[in-house]
N, C-alpha and C positions, 0 to 999 in steps of 0.2 A: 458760668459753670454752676452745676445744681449740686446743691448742699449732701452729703456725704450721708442718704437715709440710715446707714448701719449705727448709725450715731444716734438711734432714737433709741431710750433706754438707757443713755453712759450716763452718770454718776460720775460727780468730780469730787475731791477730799474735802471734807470738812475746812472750812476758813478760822485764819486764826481768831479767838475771839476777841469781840468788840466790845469795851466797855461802853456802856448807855450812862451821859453826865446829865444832870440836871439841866447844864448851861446848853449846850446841843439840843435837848428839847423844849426851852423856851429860847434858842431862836429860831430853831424851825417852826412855833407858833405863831411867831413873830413874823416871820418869812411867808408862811403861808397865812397870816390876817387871822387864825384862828384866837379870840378871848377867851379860850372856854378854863377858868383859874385852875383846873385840874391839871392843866401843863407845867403852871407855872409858879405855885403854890403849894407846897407838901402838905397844910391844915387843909386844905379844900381836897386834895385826893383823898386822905385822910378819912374825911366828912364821908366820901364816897365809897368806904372800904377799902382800898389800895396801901400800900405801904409806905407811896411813896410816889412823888408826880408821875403822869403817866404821860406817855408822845401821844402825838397827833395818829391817827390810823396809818394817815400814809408816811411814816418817818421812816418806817422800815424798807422803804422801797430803795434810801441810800446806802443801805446796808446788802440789800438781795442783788440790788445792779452793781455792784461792789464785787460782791462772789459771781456773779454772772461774766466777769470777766474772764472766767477759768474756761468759759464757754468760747466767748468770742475770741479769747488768743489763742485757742486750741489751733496752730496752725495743719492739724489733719483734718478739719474738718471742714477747712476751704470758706470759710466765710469773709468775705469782702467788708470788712467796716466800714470804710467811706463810700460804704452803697446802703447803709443801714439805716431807717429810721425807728422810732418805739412805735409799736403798734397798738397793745394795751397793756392794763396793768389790775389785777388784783387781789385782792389776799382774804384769806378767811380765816381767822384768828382764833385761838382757843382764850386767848384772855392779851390782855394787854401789853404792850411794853414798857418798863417803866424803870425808873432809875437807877442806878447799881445793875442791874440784868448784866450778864456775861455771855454775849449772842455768839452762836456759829451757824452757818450757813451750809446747805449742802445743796448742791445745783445739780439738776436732774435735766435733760434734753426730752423732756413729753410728745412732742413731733416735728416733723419737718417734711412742710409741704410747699410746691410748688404752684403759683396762681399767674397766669400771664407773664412769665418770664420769670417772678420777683418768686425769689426764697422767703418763706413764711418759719421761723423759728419760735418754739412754745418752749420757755424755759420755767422747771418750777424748783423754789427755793425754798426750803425746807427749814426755819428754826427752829432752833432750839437753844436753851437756857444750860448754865453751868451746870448744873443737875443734869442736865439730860431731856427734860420736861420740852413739849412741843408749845414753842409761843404761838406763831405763825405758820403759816405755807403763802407763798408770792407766785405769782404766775406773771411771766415777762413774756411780751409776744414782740418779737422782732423782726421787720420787713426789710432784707437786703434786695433792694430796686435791681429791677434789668438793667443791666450795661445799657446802653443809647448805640444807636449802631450807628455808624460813622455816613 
């Protein structure tokens, strides 16, 4: 069944915020093999201008498919999860994420098209800082697969 187009355009409520620990970004350096001491080091961000370690680019993507779940459990908008896989992913930053930040998310439905059976979902997640300040935008592409016909 094909994804609910009126749903291109909805906006889901701001997520609660996330505190960003120092610890969470050097293991997800760690995780992702990244060395680069600015993860994992507050004198070496420091060094670099920062306030304070900064994450990996893509750390925020646990954060944006986090709030994107406001998306996929929308039960009016018909999406099959166990037919989904990620399609792509990513973000354009206004400046970095880094430690102490107080993130909220706001997930936005960008389009939804159909390709050979398979629903195509473009979801963009909008951060922002306890101030208010825009850190990021994340862009989630989601492929719910054709059913298999019997």
């Amino acid at each position: 069944m094909a994804l609910d187009q009126s749903f291109v355009g909805r906006s889901y409520p701001p997520t609660a915020p996330y505190e960003v620990g120092r610890e969470k970004i050097r293991e997800f350096a760690e995780a992702v093999g990244d060395a680069n001491p600015a993860y994992t080091d507050a004198e070496a961000a420091k060094a670099l201008g920062h306030p304070d370690v900064i994450a990996p680019p893509t750390f925020v993507f646990s954060i944006t498919f986090k709030a994107a779940g406001q998306v996929i459990e929308d039960p009016q908008l018909g999406l099959d999860y166990s037919r989904v896989v990620h399609g792509d992913q990513k973000f354009s930053y206004a400046r970095p994420v880094r430690a102490g930040d107080r993130l909220t998310v706001t997930s936005t439905i960008e389009a939804i098209k159909s390709m050979a059976g398979n629903d195509i979902l473009d979801i963009r997640g909008e951060v922002h800082d306890e101030a208010g300040e825009h850190v990021v935008t994340a862009w989630t592409k989601l492929v719910a697969r054709a059913a298999e016909e019997a």
